[in-house]
C-alpha positions in Angstrom: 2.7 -18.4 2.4 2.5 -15.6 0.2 -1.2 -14.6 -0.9 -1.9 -14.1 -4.7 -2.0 -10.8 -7.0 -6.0 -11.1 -7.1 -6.5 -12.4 -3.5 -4.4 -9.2 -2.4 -5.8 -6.5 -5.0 -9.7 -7.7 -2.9 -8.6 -7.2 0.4 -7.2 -4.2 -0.4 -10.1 -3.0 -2.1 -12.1 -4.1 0.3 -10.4 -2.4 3.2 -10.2 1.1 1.2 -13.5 3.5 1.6 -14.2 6.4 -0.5 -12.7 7.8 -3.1 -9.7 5.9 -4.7 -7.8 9.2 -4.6 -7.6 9.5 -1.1 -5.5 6.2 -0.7 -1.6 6.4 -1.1 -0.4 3.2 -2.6 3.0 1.9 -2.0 6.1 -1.3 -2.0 8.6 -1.9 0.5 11.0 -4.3 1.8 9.8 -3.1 5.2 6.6 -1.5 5.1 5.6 -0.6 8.9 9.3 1.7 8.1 7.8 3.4 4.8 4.8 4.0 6.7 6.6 5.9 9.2 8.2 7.9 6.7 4.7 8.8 5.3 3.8 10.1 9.2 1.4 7.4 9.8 0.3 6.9 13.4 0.5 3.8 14.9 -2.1 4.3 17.6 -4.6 1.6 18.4 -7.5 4.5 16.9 -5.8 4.4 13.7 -7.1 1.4 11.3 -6.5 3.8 8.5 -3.5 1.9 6.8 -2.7 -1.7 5.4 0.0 -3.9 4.3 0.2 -7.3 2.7 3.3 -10.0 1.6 3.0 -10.5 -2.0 4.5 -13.6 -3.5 7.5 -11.3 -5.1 8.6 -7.8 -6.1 7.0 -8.6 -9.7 3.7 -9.1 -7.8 4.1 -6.1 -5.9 4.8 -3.7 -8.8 1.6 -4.9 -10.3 -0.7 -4.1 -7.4 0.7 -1.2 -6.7 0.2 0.1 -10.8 -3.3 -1.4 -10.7 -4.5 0.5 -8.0 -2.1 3.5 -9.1 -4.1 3.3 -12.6 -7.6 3.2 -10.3 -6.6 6.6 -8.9 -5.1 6.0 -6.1 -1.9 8.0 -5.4 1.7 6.7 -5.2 4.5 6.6 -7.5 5.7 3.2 -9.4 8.9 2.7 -9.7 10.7 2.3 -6.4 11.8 -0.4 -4.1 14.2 -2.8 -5.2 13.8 -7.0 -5.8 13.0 -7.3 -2.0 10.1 -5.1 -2.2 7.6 -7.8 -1.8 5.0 -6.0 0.3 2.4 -3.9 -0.7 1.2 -1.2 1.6 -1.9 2.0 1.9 -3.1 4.6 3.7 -5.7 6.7 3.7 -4.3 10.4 3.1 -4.6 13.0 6.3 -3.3 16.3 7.6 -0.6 14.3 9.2 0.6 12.2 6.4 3.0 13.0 3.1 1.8 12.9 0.6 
């Protein structure tokens, strides 16, 4: 089962350290793919990235403005109706943006 807007907006929250601005925030249908595309590493060091199945793409938009509107970075708008998942990272060298 899906988790709800506010029970994924506080793990989220509480996973992020630092400065909102640092954090890329982001939807996908398949978000271990978008994180790719954003060169995150999938090494066992790296803990620096986070996704999480919300109930639909409505839901998904909505996190992903909220924590747009809190200063993280990202860009609303894109995905499509089976954009359910919600997705971060914490910006590096490595990673685009």
């Amino acid at each position: 089962m899906a988790k709800s807007k506010q029970e994924i907006i506080k793990e989220i929250e509480s996973f992020m350290s630092g400065n909102l601005s640092s954090w890329y925030v982001g939807i996908s249908e398949d978000p271990k793919e978008r994180l790719k595309a954003h060169g995150v590493a999938f090494e066992p060091s790296n803990t620096s990235w986070i996704h999480i199945k919300a109930q639909d793409d409505k839901t998904s938009r909505e996190i992903e403005t909220y924590f747009i509107n809190k200063g993280a970075d990202g860009g609303d708008g894109g995905g499509d109706e089976d954009a359910k998942f919600v997705y971060a990272y914490k910006k590096n060298s490595q990673t685009k943006p």
